[in-house]
DONU-461294 format. One line per field, with one value per residue (C-alpha): residue number from 1; x, y, z; residue in one letter. Coordinates in steps of 0.25 Angstrom, whole numbers. Layout:
N
num <- NUM_...
east <- X_...
north <- Y_...
up <- Z_...
residuo <- A_...
//
This chain:
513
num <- 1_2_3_4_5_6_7_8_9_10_11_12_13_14_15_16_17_18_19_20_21_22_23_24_25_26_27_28_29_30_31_32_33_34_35_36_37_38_39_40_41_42_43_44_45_46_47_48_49_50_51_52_53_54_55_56_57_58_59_60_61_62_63_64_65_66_67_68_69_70_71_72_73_74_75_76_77_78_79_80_81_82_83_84_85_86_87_88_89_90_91_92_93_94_95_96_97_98_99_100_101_102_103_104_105_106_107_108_109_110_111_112_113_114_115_116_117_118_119_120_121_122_123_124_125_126_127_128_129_130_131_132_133_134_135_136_137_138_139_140_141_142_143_144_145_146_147_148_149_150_151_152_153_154_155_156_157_158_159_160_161_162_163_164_165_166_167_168_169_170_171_172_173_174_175_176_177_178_179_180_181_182_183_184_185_186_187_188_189_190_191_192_193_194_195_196_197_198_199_200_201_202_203_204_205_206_207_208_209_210_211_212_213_214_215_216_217_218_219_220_221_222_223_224_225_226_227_228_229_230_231_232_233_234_235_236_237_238_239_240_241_242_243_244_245_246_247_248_249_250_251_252_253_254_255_256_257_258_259_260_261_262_263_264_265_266_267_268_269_270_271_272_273_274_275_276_277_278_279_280_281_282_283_284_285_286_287_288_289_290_291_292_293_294_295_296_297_298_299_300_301_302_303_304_305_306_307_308_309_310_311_312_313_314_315_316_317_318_319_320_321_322_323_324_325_326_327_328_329_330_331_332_333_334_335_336_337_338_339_340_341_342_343_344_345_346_347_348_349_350_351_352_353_354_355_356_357_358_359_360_361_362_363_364_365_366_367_368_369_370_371_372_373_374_375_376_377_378_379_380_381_382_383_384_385_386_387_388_389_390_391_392_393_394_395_396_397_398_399_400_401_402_403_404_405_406_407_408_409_410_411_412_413_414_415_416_417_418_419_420_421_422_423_424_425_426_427_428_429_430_431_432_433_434_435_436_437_438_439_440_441_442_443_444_445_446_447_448_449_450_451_452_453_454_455_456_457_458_459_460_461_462_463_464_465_466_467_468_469_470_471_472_473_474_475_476_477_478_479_480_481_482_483_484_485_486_487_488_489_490_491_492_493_494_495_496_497_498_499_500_501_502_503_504_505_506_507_508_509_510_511_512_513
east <- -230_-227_-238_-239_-247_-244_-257_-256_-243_-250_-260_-269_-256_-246_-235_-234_-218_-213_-224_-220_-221_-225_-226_-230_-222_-226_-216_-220_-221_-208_-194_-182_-184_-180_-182_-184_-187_-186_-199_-204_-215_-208_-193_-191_-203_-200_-202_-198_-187_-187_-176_-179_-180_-186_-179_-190_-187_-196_-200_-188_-178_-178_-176_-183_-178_-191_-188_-198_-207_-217_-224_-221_-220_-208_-209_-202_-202_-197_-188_-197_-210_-208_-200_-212_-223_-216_-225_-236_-247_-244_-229_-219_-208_-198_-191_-182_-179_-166_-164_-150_-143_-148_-139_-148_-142_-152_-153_-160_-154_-161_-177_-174_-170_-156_-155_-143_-144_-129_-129_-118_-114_-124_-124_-135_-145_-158_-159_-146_-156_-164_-151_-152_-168_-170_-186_-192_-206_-211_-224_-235_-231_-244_-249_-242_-228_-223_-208_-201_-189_-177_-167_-170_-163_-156_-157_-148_-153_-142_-141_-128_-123_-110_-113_-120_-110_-98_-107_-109_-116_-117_-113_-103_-100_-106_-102_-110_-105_-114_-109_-116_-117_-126_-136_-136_-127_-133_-127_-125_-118_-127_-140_-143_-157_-164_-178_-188_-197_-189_-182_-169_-157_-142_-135_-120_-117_-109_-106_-104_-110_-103_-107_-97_-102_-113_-117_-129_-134_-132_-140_-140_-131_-142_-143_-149_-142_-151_-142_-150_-148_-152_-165_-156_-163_-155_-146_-138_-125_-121_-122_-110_-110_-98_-100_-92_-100_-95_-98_-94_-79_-75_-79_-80_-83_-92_-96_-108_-105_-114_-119_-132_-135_-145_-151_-159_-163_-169_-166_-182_-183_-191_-186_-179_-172_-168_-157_-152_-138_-134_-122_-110_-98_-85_-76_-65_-49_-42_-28_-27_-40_-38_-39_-48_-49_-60_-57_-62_-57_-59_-56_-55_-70_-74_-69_-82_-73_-63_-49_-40_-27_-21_-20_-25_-12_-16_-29_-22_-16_-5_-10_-4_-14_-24_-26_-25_-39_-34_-36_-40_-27_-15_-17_-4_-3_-7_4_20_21_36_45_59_59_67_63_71_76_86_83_73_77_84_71_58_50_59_55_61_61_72_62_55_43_44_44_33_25_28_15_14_17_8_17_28_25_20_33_40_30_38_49_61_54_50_45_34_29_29_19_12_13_16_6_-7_-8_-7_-18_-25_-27_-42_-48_-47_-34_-20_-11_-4_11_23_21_29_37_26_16_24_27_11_10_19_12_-3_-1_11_9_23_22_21_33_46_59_68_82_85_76_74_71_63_58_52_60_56_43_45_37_27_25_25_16_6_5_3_-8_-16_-11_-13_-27_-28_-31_-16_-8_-14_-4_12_15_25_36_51_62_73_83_77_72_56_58_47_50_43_40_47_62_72_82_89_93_83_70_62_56_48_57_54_69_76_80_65_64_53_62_57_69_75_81_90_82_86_84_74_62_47_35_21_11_1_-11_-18_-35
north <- -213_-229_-238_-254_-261_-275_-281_-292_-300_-299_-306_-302_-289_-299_-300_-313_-318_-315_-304_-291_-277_-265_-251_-241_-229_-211_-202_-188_-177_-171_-176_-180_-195_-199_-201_-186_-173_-159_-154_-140_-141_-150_-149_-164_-173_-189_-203_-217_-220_-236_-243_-237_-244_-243_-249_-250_-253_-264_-272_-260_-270_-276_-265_-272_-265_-261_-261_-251_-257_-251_-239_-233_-246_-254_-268_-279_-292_-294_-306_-312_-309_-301_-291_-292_-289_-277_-271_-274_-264_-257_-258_-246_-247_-237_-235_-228_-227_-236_-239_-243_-231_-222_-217_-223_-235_-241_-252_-255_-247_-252_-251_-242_-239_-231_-225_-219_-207_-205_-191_-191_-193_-184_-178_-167_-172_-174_-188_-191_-187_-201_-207_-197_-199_-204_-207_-213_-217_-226_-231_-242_-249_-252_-238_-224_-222_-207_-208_-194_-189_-188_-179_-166_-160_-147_-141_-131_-124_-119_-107_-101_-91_-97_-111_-104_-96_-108_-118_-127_-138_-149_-146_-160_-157_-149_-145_-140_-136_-132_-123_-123_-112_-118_-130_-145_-146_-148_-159_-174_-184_-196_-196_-207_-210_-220_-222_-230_-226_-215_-207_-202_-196_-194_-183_-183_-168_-164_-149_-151_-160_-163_-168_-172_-183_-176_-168_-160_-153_-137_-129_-113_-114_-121_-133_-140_-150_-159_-163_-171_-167_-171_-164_-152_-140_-129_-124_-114_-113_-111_-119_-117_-123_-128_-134_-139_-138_-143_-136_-149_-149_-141_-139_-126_-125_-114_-110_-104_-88_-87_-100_-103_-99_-107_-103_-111_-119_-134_-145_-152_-166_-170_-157_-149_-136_-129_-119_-109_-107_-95_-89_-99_-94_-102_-107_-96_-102_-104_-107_-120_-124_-138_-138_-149_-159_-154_-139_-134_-129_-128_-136_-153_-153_-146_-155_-164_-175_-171_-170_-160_-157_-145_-135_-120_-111_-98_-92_-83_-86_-80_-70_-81_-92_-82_-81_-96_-96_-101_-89_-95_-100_-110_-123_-134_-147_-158_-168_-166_-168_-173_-175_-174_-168_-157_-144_-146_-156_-158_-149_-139_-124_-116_-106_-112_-103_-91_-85_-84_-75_-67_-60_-67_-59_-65_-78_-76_-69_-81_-88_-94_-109_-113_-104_-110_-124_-124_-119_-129_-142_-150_-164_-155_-148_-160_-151_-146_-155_-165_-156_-151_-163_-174_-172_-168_-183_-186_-174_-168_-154_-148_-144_-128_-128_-126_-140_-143_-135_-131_-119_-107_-101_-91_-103_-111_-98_-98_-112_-109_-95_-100_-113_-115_-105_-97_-81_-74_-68_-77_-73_-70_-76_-71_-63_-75_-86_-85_-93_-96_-98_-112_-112_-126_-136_-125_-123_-139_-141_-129_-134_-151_-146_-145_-159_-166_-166_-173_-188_-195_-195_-184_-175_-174_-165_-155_-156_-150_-157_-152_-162_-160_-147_-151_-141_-140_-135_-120_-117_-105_-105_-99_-97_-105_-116_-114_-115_-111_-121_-121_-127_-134_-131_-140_-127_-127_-117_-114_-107_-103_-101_-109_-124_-128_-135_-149_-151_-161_-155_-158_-153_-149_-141_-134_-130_-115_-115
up <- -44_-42_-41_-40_-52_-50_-46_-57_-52_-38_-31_-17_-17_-12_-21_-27_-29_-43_-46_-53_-45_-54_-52_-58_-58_-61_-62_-57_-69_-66_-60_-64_-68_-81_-94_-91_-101_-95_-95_-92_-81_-72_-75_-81_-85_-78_-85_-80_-89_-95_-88_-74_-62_-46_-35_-23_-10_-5_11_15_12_-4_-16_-30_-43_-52_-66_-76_-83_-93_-91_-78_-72_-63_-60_-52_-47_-33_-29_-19_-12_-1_-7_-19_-6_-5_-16_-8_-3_8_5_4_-6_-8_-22_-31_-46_-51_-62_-67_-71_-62_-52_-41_-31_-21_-10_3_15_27_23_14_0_-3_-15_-19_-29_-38_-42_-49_-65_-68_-83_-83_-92_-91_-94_-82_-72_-71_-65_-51_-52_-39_-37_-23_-20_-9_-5_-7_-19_-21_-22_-27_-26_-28_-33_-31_-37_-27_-33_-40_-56_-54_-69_-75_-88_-94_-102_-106_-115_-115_-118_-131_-136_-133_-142_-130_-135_-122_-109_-106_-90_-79_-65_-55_-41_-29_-19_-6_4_12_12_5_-8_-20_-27_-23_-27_-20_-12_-4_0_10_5_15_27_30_19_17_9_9_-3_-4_-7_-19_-22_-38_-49_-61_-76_-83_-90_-100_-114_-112_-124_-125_-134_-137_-123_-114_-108_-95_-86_-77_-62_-50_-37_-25_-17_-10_-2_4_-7_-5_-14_-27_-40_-49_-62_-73_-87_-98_-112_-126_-141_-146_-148_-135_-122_-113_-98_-92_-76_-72_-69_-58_-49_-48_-32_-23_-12_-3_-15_-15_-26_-24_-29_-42_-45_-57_-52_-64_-64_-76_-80_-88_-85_-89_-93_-99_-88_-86_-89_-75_-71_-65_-74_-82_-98_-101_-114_-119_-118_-106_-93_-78_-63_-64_-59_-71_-80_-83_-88_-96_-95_-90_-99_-95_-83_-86_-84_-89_-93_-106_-118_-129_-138_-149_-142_-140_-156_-157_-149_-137_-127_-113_-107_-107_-99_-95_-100_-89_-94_-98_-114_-111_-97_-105_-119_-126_-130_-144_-151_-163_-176_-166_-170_-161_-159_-165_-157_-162_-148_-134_-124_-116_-105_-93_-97_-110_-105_-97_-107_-117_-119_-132_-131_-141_-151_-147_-147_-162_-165_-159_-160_-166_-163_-164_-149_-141_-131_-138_-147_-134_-130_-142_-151_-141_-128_-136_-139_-124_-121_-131_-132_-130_-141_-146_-137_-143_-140_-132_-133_-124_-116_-117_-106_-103_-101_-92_-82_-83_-78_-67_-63_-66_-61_-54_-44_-47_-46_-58_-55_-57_-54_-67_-67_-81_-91_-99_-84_-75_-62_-49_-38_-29_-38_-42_-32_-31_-47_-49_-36_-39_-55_-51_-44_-56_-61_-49_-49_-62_-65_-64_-74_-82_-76_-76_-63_-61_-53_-45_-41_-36_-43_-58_-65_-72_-83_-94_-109_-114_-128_-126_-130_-123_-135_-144_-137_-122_-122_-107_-98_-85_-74_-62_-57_-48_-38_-36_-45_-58_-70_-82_-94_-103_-104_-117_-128_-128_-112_-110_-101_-99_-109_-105_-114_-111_-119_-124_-124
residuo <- X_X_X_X_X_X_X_X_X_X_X_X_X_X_X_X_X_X_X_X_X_X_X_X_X_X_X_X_X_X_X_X_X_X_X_X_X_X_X_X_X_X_X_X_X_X_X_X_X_X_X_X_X_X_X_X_X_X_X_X_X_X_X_X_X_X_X_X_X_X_X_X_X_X_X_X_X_X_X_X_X_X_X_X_X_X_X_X_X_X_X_X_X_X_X_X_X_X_X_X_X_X_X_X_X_X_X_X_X_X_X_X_X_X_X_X_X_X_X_X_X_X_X_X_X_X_X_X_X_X_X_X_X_X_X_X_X_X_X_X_X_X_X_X_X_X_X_X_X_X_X_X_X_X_X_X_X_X_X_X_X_X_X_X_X_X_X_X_X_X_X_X_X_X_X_X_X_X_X_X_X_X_X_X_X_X_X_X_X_X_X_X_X_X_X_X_X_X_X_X_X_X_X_X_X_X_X_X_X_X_X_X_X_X_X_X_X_X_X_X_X_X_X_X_X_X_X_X_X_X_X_X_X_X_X_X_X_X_X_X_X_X_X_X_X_X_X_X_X_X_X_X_X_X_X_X_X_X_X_X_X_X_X_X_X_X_X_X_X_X_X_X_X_X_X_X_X_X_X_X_X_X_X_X_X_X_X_X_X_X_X_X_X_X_X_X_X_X_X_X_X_X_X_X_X_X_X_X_X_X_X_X_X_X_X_X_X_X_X_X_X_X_X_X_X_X_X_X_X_X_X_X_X_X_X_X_X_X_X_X_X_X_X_X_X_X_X_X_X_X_X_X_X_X_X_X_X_X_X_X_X_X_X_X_X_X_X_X_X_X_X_X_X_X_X_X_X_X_X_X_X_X_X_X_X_X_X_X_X_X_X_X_X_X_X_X_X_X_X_X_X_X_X_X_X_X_X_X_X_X_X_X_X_X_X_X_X_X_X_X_X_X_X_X_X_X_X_X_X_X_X_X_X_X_X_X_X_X_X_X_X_X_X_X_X_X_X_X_X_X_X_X_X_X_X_X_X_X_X_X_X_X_X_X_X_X_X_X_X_X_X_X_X_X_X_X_X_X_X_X_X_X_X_X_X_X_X_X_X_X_X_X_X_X_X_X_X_X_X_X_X_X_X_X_X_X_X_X_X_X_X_X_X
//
């Protein structure tokens, strides 16, 4: 409720030039409005914060900021006297909550007053709310003004099993995805609206709302996330949800198994609509997924700010990685650790590895990079150690993953099958070679598309030419003096077999998790 008390800096109830306006402003028992608590009866208790501000819309033409004062009051002094004879009896003012970190912009729009609602940036927390908290009231300013609450707080109370037992300790981003089958959308990224004799409002429709930019505290697996919405009725769709959560040194990503379904349902304003999440589950590996920095997995939208390193080409490991820890699959290096270097230098031994392969199947069967690699992760085999020792200072390796190291033969005809788009079935030209025959653009066109999307320069693309073979080193060697390479060959071909030692070629790691 807002009310004038101003009778001492006026005279006869004319405003007298450089007087003080003062109103005297309630706030309903329950809301959104902050410096909020949640609070059993009414969802969220409401108090005036300090530092907040009205802008009222005054004489339908002139906005005049009010700044808070003690108590529950707001005052201003007006530039001049006739906008100041706008607080006058019998007077309508229209007004809004502004203050300057609210996500709230207005101005005057005819006779009216425009406020522009930014719902985006959200973080989940309670205390983030009062920057949406958009409250308009009109009427006499001389007598009660009722302010309302605009937007309404769809609350999740989260409950999980899963973030229990993982030792999930904050929840750090948070995606939720509305998917209409008929009806408004729930989420918006702006609402426009036209305050004045007649009212109004425009919502820019978004189908997903992301938070990536928060740390909301988890304890024994539960936690609640606070997000504003806009007044929506007819809801009829689906509510999926994704988070990431951290135990401090690690993060893990989870889906809800079974999304929230609405049905005819209303988002009413000046209210909280609570809604209880229990079944979330780990986020299952997926080819084509992107290995994050901080250990997670999942599509580019699911990334909540941090960075993608490595593209998820298999979803299985060696029994050897298995028993190192790192059971959920193999994922390739975005970047080349070197364009043009040898798979062995002067002094290397003719068979560090003391294993190569003589059968196609064997090739194929061949995942054990990592065992590989720490064999041979030394100066004397510039290929590895580019990509083992070398790359990890260019993109650090998520915690509780193995490194970086050069894939084995096996892992490269992964990357191609899994990725790449090539049949599982090659064509064999000796028992110890194989390859597909015209895969090369398509290999090279179907893996960029994973790179592509990425921010520029974070990437190193594949590619054919029909002038030059794009040949990159295995860990596997093929026996004294060859080791195997993927090829990009210059018929148009991809050939897996072997390439002499001492040939430059190009070095890109890949990663076990």
């Amino acid at each position: 409720m807002v009310a004038s008390c101003s009778t001492d800096e006026q005279t006869s109830g004319s405003y007298v030039a450089g007087s003080k306006v003062t109103l005297n402003a309630t706030l309903p028992n329950s809301g959104t409005r902050v410096i909020e608590a949640p609070n059993i009866t009414s969802g969220l208790s409401t108090t005036w914060s300090n530092d907040d501000s009205l802008d009222v819309l005054v004489n339908t033409n002139a906005i005049v900021s009010m700044t808070k004062s003690t108590g529950n009051t707001f005052t201003a002094t007006p530039a001049n006297s006739t906008i100041g004879t706008g607080f006058n009896a019998g007077n309508i003012i229209y007004g809004v909550n502004n203050k300057s970190n609210d996500k709230i912009t207005t101005s005057v729009n005819g006779s009216q007053l425009k406020a522009t609602l930014d719902f985006t940036g959200q973080n989940g927390t309670v205390d983030n709310l009062a920057k949406y908290d958009l409250m308009y009231g009109k009427g006499d300013p001389t007598g009660n003004i009722t302010f309302n609450h605009k937007i309404c707080v769809l609350r999740l109370d989260i409950s999980s099993d899963s973030l229990k037992v993982d030792g999930i300790t904050s929840l750090t981003g948070l995606k939720l995805k509305y998917v209409a089958a008929s009806g408004t959308q729930l989420f918006a990224t702006k609402e426009v609206y036209n305050f004045g004799a007649t009212c109004d409002s425009t919502i820019t429709p978004a189908d997903s709302i992301y938070l990536n930019n928060t740390s909301i505290t988890v304890t024994d697996g539960k936690a609640t996330v606070y997000i504003a919405v806009p007044h929506r009725q007819n809801l009829y769709g689906t509510l999926e949800i994704k988070l990431k959560g951290s135990d401090g040194t690690i993060s893990k990503s989870y889906d809800l198994t079974n999304a929230i379904s609405l049905s005819n349902a209303r988002m009413l304003m000046s209210t909280v609509h609570p809604q209880a999440i229990t079944a979330l589950s780990r986020t299952k590996v997926k080819v084509g997924y992107y290995l994050f920095s901080d250990d997670s997995w999942g599509s580019l939208a699911d990334s909540f700010g941090s960075t993608p390193v490595a593209v998820i080409f298999s979803k299985s490991t060696s029994t050897t990685d298995k028993g190192n820890g790192w059971t959920r699959g193999y994922a390739m290096a975005l970047k080349n650790a070197q364009t043009s270097v040898a798979w062995a230098g002067t002094g290397a031994m003719s068979n560090p590895t003391e294993a190569t392969f003589s059968t196609t199947a064997a090739l194929i069967a061949d995942k054990d990079g990592y065992s590989h690699t720490y064999l041979i992760n030394s100066s004397l085999y510039p290929a590895a150690y580019a990509v083992a020792t070398s790359y990890k200072s260019v993109v650090t390796a998520p915690n509780k993953t193995s490194g970086w190291f050069l894939p084995s033969i096996g892992q490269w005809y992964d990357i191609c099958v899994n990725l790449g788009k090539m049949s599982a079935t090659a064509y064999n030209d000796a028992t110890s070679y194989f390859y597909w025959s015209g895969g090369a653009s398509i290999c090279a066109n179907n893996l960029n598309t994973y790179l592509t999307p990425l921010t520029s320069g974070t990437y190193d693309t594949f590619s054919w030419s029909s002038s030059v073979d794009n040949v990159y080193w295995c860990s596997s060697e093929f026996d004294s003096s060859s080791t195997n390479v993927a090829n990009f060959v210059n018929n148009g071909n991809v050939g897996m077999g072997g390439n002499n030692k001492a040939n430059v070629c190009k070095s890109r790691g890949v990663i076990a998790f």
